[in-house]
Gaussian input, Z-matrix of N, CA and C with variables (Angstrom, degrees):
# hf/3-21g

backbone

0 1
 N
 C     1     B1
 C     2     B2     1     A1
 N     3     B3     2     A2     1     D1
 C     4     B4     3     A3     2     D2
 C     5     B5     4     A4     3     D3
 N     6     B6     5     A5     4     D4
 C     7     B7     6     A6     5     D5
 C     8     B8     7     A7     6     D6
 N     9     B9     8     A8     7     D7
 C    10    B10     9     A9     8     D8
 C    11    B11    10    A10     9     D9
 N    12    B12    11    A11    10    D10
 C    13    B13    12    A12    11    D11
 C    14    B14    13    A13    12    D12
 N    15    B15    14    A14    13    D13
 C    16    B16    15    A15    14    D14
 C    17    B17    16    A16    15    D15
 N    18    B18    17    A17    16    D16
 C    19    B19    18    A18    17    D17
 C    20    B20    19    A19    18    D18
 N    21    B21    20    A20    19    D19
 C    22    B22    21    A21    20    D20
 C    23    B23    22    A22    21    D21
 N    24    B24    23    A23    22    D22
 C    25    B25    24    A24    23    D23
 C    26    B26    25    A25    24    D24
 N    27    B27    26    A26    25    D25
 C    28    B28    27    A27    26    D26
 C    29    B29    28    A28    27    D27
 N    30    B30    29    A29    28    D28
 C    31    B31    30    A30    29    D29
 C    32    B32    31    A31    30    D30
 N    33    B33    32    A32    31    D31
 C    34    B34    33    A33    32    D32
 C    35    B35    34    A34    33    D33
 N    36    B36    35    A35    34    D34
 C    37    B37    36    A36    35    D35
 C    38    B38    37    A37    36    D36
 N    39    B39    38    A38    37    D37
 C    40    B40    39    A39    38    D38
 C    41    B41    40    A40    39    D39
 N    42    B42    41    A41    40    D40
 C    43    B43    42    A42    41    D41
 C    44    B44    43    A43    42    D42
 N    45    B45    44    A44    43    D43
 C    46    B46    45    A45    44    D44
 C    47    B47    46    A46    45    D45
 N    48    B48    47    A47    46    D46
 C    49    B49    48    A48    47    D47
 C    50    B50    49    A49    48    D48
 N    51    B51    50    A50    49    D49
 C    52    B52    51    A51    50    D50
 C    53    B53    52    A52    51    D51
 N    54    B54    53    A53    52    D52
 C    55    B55    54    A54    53    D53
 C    56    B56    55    A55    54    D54
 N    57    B57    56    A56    55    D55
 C    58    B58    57    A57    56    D56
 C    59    B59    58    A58    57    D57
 N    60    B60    59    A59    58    D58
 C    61    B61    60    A60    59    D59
 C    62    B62    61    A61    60    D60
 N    63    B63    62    A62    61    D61
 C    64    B64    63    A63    62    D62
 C    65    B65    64    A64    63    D63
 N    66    B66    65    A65    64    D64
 C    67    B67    66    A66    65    D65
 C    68    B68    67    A67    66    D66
 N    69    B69    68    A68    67    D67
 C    70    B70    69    A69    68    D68
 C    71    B71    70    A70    69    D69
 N    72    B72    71    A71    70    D70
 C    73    B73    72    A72    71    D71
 C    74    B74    73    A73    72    D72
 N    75    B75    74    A74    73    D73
 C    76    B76    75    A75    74    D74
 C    77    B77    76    A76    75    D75
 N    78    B78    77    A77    76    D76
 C    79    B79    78    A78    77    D77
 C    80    B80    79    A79    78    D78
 N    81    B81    80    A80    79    D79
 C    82    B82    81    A81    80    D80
 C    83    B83    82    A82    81    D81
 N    84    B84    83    A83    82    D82
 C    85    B85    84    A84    83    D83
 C    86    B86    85    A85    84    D84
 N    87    B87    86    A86    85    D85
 C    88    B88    87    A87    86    D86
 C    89    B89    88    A88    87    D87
 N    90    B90    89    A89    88    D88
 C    91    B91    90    A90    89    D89
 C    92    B92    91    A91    90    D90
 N    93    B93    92    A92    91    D91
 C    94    B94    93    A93    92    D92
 C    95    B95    94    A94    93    D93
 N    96    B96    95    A95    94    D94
 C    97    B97    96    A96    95    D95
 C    98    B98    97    A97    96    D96
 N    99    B99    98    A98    97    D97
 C   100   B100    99    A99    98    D98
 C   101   B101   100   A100    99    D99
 N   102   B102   101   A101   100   D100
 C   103   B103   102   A102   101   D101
 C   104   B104   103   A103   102   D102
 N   105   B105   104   A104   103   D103
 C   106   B106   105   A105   104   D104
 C   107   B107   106   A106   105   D105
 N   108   B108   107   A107   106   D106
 C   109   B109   108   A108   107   D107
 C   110   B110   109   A109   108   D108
 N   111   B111   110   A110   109   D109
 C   112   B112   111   A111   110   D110
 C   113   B113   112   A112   111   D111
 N   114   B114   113   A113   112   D112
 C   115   B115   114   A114   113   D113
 C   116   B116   115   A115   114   D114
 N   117   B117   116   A116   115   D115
 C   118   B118   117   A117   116   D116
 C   119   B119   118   A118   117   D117
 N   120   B120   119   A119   118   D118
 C   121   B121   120   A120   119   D119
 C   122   B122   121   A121   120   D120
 N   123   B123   122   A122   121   D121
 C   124   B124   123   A123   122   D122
 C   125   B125   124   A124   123   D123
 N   126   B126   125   A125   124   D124
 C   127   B127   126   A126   125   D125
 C   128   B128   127   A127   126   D126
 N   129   B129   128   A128   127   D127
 C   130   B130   129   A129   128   D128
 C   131   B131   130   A130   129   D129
 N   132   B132   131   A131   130   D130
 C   133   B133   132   A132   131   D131
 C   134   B134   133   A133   132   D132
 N   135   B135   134   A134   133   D133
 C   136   B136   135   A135   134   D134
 C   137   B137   136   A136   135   D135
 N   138   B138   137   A137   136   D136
 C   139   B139   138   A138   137   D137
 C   140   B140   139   A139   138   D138
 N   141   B141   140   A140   139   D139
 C   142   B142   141   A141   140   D140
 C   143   B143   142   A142   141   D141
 N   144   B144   143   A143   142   D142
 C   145   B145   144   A144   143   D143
 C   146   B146   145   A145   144   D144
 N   147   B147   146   A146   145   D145
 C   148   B148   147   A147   146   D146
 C   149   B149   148   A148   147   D147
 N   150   B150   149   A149   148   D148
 C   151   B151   150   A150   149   D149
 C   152   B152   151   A151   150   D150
 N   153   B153   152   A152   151   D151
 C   154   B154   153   A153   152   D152
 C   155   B155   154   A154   153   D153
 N   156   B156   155   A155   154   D154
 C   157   B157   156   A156   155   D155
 C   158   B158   157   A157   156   D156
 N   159   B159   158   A158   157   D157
 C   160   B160   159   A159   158   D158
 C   161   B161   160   A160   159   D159
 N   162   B162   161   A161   160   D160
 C   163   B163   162   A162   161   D161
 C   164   B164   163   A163   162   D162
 N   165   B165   164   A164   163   D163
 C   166   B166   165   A165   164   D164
 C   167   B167   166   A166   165   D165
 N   168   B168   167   A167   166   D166
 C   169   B169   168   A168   167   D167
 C   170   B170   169   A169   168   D168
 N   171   B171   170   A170   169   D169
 C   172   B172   171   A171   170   D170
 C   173   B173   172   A172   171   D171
 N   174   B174   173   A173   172   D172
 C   175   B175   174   A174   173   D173
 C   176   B176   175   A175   174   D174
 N   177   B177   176   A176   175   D175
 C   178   B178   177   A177   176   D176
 C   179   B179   178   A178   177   D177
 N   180   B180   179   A179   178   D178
 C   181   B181   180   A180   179   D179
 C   182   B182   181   A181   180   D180
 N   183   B183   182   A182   181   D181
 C   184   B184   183   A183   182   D182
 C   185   B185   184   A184   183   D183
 N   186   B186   185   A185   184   D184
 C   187   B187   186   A186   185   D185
 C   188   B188   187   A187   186   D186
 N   189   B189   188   A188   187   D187
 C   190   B190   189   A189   188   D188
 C   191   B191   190   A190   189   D189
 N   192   B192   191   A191   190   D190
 C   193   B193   192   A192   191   D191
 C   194   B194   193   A193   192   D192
 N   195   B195   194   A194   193   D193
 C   196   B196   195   A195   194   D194
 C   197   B197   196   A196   195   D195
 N   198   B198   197   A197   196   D196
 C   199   B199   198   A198   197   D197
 C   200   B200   199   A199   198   D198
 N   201   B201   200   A200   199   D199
 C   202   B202   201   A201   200   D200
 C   203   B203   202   A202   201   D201
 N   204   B204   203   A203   202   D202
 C   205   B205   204   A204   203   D203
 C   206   B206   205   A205   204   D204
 N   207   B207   206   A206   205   D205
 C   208   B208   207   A207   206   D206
 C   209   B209   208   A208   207   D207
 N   210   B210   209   A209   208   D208
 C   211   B211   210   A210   209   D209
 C   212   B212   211   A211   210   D210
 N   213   B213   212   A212   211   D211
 C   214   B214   213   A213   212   D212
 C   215   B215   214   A214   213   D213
 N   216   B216   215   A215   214   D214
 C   217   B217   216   A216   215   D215
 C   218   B218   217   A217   216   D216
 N   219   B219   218   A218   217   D217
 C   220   B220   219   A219   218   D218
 C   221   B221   220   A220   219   D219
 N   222   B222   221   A221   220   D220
 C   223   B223   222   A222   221   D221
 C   224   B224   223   A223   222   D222
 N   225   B225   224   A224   223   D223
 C   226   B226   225   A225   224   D224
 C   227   B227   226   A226   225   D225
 N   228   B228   227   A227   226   D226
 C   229   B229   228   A228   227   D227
 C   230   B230   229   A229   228   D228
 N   231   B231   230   A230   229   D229
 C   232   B232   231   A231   230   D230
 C   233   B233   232   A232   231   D231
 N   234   B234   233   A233   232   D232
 C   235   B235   234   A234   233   D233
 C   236   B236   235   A235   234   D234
 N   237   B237   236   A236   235   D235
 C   238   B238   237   A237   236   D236
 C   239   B239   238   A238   237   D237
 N   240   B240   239   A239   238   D238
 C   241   B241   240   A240   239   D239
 C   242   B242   241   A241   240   D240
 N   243   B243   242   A242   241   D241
 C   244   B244   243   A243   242   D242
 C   245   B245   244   A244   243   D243
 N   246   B246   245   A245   244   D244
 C   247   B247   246   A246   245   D245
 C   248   B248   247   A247   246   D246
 N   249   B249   248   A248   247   D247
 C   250   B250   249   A249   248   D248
 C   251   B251   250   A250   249   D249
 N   252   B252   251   A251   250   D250
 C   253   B253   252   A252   251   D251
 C   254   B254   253   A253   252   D252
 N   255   B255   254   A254   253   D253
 C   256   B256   255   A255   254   D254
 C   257   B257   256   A256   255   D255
 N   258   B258   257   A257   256   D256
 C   259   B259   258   A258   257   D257
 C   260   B260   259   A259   258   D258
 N   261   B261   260   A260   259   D259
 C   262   B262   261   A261   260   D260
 C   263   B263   262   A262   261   D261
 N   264   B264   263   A263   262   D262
 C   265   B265   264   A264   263   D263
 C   266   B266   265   A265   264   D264
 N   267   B267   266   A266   265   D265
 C   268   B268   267   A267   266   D266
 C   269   B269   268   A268   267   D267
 N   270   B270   269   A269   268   D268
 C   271   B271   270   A270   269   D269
 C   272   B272   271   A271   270   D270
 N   273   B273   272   A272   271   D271
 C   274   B274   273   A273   272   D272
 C   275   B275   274   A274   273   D273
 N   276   B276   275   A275   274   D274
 C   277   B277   276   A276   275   D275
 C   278   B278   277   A277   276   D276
 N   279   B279   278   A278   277   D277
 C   280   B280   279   A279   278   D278
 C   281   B281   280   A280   279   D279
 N   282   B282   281   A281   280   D280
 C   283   B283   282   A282   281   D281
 C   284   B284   283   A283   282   D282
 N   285   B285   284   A284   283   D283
 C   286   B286   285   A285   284   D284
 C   287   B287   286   A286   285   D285
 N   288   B288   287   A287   286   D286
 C   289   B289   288   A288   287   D287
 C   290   B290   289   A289   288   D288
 N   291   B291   290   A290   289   D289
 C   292   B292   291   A291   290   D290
 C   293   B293   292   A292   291   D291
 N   294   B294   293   A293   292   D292
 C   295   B295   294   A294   293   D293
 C   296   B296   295   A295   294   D294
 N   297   B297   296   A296   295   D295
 C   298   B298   297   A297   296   D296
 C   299   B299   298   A298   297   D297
 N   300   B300   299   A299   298   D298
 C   301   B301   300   A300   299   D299
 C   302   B302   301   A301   300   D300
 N   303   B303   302   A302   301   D301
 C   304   B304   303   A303   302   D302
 C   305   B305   304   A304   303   D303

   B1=1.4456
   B2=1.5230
   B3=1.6650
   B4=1.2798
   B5=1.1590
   B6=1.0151
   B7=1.7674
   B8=1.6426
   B9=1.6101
   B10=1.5105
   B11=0.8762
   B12=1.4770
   B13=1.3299
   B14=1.8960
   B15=1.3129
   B16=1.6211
   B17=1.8242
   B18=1.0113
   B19=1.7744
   B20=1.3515
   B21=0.8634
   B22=1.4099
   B23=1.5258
   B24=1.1417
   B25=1.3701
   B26=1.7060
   B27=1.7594
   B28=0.9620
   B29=1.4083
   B30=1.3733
   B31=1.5952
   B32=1.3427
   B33=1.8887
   B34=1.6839
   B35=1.8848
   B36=1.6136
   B37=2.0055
   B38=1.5460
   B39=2.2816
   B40=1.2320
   B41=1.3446
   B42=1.2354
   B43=1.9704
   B44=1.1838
   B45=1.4617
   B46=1.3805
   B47=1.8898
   B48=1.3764
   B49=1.3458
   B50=1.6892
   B51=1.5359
   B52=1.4312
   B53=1.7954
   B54=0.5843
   B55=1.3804
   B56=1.5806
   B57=0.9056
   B58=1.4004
   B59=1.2132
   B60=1.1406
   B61=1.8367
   B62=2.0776
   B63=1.6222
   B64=1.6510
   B65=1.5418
   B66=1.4912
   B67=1.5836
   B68=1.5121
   B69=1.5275
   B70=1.2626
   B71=1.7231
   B72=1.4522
   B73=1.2762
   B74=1.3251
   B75=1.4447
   B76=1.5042
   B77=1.5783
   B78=1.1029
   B79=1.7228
   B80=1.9381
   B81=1.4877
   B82=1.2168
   B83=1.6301
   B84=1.4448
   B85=1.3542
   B86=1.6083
   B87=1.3477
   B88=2.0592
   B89=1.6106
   B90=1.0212
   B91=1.7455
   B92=1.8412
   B93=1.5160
   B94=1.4504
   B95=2.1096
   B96=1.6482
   B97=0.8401
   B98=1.5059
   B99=1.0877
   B100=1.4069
   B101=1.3534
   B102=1.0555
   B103=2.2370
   B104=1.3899
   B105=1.8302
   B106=1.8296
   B107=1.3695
   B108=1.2217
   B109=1.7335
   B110=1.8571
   B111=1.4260
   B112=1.8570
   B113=1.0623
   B114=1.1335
   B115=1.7940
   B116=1.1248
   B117=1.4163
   B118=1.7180
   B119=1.2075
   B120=1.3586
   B121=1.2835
   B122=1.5630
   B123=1.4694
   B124=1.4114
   B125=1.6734
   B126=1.5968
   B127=1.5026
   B128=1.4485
   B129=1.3542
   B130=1.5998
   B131=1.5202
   B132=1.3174
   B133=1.1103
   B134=1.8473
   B135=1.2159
   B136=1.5764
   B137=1.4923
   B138=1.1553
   B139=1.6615
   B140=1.1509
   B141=1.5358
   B142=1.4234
   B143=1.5459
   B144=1.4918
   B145=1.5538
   B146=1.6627
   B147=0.8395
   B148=1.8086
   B149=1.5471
   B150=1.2787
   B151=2.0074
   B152=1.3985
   B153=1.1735
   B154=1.7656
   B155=1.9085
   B156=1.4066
   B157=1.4848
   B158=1.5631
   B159=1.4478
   B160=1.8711
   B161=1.2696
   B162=1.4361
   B163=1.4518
   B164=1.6502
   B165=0.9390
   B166=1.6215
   B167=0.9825
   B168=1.4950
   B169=1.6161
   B170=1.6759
   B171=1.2792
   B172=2.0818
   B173=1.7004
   B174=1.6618
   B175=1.7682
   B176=1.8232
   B177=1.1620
   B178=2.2278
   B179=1.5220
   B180=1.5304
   B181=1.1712
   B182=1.4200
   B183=1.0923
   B184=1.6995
   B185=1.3361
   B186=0.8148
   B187=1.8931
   B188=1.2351
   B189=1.9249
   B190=1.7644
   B191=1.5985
   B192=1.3137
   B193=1.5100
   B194=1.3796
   B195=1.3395
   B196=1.2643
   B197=1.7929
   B198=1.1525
   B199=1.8910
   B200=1.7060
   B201=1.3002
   B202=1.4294
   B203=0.9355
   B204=1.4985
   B205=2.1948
   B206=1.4454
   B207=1.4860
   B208=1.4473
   B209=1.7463
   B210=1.1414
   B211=1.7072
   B212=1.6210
   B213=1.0296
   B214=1.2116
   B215=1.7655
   B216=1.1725
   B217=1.6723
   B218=1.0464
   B219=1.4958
   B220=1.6379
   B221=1.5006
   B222=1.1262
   B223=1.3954
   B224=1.8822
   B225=0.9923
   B226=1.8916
   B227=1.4555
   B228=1.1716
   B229=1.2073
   B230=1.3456
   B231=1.5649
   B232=1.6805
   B233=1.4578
   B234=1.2105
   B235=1.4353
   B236=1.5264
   B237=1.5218
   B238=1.4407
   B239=1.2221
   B240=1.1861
   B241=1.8614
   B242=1.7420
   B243=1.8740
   B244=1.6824
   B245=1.6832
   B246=1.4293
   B247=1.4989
   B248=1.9019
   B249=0.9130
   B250=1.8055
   B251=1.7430
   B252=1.0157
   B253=1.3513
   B254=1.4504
   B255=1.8200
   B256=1.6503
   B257=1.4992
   B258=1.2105
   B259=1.5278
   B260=1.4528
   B261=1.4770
   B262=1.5547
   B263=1.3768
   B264=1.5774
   B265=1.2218
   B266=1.5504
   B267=1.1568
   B268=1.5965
   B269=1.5066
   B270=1.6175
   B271=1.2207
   B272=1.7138
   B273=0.6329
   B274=1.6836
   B275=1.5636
   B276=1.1121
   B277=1.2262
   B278=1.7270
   B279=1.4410
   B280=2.4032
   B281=0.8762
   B282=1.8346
   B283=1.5187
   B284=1.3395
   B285=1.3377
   B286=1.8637
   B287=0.8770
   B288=1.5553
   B289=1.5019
   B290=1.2994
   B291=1.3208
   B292=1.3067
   B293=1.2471
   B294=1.7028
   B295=1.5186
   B296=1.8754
   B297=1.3881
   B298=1.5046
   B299=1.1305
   B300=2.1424
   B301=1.7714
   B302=1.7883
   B303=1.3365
   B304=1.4947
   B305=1.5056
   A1=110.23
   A2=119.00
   A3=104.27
   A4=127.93
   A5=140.43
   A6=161.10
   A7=84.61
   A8=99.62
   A9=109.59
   A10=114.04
   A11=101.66
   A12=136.72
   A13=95.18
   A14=99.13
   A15=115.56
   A16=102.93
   A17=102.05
   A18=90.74
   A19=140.41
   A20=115.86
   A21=118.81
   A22=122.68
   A23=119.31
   A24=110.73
   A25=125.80
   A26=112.59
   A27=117.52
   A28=131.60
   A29=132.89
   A30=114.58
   A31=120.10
   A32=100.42
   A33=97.41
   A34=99.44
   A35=108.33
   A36=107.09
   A37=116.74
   A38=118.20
   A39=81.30
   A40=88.05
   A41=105.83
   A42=105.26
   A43=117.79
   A44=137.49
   A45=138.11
   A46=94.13
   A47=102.09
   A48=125.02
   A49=90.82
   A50=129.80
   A51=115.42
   A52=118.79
   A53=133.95
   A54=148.50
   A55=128.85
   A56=111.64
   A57=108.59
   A58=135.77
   A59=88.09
   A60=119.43
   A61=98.70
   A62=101.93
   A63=104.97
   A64=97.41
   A65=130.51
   A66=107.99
   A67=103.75
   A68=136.68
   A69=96.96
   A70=150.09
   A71=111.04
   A72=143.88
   A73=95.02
   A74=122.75
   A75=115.29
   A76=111.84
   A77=127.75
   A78=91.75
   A79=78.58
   A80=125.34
   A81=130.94
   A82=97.72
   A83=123.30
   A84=113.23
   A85=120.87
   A86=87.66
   A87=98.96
   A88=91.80
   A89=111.46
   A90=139.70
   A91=100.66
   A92=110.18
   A93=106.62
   A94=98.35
   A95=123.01
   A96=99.88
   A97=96.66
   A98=140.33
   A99=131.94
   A100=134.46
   A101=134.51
   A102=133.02
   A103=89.66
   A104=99.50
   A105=96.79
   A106=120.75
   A107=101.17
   A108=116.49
   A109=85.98
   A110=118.95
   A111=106.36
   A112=105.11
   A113=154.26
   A114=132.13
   A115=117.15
   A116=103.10
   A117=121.56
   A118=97.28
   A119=122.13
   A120=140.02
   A121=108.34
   A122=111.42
   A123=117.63
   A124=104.69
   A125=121.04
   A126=145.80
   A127=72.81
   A128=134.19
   A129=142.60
   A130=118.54
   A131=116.43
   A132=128.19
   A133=103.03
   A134=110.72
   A135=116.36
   A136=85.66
   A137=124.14
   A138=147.93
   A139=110.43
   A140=107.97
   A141=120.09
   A142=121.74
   A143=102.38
   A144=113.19
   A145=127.28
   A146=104.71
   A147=103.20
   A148=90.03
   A149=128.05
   A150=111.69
   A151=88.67
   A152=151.91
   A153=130.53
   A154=105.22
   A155=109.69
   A156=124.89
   A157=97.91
   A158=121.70
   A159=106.49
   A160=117.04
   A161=129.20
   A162=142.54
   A163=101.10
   A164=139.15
   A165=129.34
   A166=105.73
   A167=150.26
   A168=128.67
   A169=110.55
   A170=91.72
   A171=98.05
   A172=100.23
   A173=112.64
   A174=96.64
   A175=94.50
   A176=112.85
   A177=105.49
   A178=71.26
   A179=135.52
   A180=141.56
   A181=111.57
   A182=119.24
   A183=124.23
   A184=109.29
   A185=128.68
   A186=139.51
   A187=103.91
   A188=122.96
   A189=119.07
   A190=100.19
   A191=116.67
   A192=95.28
   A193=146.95
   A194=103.65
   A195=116.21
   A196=99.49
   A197=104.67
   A198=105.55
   A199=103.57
   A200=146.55
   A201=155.24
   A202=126.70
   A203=103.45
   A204=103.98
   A205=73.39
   A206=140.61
   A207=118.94
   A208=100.86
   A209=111.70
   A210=112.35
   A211=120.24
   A212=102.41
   A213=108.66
   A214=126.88
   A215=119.34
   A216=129.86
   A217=123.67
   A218=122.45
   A219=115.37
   A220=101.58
   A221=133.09
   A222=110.43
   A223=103.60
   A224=100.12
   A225=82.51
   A226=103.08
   A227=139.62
   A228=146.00
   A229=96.52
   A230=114.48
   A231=126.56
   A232=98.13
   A233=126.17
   A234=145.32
   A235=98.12
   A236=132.82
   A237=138.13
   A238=104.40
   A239=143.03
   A240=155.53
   A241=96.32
   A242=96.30
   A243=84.85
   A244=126.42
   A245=95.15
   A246=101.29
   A247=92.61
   A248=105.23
   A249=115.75
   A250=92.00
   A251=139.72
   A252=130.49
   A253=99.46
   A254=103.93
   A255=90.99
   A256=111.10
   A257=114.92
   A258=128.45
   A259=92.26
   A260=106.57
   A261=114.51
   A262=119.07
   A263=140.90
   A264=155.21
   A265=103.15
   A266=94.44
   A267=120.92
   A268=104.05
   A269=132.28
   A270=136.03
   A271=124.16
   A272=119.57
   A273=134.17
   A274=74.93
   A275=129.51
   A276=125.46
   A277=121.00
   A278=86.84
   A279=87.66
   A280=108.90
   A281=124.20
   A282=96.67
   A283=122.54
   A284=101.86
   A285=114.14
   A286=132.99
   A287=105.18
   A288=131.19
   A289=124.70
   A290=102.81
   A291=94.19
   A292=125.51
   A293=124.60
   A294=137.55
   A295=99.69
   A296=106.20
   A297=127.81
   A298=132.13
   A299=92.64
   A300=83.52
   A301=94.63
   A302=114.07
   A303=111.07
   A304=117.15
   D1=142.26
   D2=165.65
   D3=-98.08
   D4=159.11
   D5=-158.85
   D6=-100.39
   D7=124.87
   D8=136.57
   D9=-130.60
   D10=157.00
   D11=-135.97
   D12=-119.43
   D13=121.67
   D14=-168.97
   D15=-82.48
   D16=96.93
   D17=160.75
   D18=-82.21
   D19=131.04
   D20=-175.18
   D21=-83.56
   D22=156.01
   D23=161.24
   D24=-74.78
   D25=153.12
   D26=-179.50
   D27=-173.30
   D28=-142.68
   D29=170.89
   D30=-78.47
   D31=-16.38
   D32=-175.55
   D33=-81.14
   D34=-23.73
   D35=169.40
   D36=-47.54
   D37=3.84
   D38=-172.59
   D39=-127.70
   D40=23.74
   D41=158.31
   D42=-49.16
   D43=-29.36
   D44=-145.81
   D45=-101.77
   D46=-38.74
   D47=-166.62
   D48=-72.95
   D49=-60.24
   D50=172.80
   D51=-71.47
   D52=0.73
   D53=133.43
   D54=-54.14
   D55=-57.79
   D56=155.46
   D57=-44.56
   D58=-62.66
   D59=-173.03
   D60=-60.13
   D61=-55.11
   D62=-177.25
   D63=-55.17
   D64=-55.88
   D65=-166.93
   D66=-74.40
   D67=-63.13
   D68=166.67
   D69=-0.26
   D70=-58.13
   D71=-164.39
   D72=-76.08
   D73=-50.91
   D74=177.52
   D75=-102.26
   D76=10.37
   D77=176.14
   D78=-164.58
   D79=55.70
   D80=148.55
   D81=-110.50
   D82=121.18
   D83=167.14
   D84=-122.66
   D85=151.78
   D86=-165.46
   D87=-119.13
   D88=143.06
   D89=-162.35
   D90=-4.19
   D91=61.81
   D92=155.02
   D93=99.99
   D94=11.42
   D95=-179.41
   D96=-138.98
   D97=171.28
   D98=147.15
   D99=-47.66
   D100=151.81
   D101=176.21
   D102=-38.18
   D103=-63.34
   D104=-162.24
   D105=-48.24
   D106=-36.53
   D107=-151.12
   D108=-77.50
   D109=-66.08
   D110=169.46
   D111=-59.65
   D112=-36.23
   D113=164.64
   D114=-23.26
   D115=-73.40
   D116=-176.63
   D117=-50.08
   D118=-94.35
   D119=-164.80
   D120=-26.12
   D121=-28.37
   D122=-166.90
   D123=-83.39
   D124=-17.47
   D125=-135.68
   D126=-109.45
   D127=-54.86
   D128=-132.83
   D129=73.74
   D130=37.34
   D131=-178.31
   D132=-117.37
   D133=127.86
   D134=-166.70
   D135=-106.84
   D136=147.99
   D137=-161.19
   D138=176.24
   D139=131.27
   D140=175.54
   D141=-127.63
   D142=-11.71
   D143=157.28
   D144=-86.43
   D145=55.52
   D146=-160.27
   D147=-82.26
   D148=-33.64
   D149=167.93
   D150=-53.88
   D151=-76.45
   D152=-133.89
   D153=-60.89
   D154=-18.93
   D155=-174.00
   D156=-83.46
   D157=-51.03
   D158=163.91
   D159=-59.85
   D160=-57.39
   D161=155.03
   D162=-18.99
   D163=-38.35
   D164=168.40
   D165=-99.20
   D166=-46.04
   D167=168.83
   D168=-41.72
   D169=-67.68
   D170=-176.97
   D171=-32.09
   D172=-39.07
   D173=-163.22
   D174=-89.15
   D175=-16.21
   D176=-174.90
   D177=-66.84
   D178=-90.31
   D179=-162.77
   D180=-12.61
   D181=-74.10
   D182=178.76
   D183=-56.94
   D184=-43.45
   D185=176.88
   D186=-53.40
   D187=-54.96
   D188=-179.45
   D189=-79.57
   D190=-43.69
   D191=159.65
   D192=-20.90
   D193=-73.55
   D194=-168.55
   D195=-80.76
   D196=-43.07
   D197=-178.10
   D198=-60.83
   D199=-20.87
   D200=171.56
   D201=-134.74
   D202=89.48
   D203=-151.37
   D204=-111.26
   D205=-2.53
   D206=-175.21
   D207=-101.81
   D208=2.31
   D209=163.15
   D210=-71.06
   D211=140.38
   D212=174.01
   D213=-59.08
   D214=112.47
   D215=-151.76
   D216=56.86
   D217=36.15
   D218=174.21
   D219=-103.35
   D220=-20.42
   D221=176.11
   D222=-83.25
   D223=-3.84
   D224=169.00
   D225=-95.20
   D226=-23.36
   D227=-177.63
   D228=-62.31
   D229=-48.62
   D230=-159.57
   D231=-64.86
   D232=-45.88
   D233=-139.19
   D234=-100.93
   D235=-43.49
   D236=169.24
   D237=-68.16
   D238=-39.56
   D239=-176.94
   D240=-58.74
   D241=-63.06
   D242=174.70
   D243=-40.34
   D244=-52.73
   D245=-145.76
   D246=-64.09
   D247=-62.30
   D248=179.95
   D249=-45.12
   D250=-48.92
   D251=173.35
   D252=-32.29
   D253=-72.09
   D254=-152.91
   D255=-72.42
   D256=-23.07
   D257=179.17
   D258=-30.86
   D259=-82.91
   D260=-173.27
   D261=-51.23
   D262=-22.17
   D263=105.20
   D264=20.79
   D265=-115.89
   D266=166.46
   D267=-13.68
   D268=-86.24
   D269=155.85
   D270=-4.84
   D271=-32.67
   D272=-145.62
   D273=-114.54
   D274=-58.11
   D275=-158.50
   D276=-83.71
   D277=-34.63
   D278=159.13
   D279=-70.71
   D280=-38.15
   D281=-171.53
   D282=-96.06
   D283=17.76
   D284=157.58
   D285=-82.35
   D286=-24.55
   D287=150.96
   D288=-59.12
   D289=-67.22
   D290=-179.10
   D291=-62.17
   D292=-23.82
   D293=-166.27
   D294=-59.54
   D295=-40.34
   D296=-169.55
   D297=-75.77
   D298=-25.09
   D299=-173.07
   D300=-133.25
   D301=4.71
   D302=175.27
   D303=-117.31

């Protein structure tokens, strides 16, 4: 018979929660700007890189992920962090393409 194995909650349970929160943050938009971008703006803080600010949630995310895969929802946290990683990956990379050859 196999044994399962009960997970608990913990710091790797809040991968899913910074994951969330990072795509929210970048691609929920309120009258023409991003969450982040009215966050900031709302803070009095002017920012124009607010992807490099998901770009570091997506990697804490993958980091409590993968470091507490026996927590409860950190390997989906781990696993959604990837994929939006390479997404933006990928991204970065047509329009380097394209910047170069069109």
């Amino acid at each position: 018979m196999e044994k399962h194995r009960k997970e608990s909650w913990g710091i790797g349970s809040l991968s899913l929660l910074i994951a969330v929160f990072a795509v929210v943050f970048n691609f929920m938009y309120i009258r023409g700007e991003t969450l982040g971008q009215h966050l900031f703006n709302t803070l009095g803080f002017s920012i124009t890189y607010d992807g490099l600010i998901g770009i570091i949630l997506f990697l804490l995310s993958l980091f409590l992920g993968s470091r507490y895969k026996e927590h409860y929802l950190a390997p989906i946290g781990a696993l959604m962090s990837k994929s939006f990683l390479i997404l933006f990956l990928l991204l970065a990379v047509i329009g380097a393409i394209q910047h170069l050859f069109f």
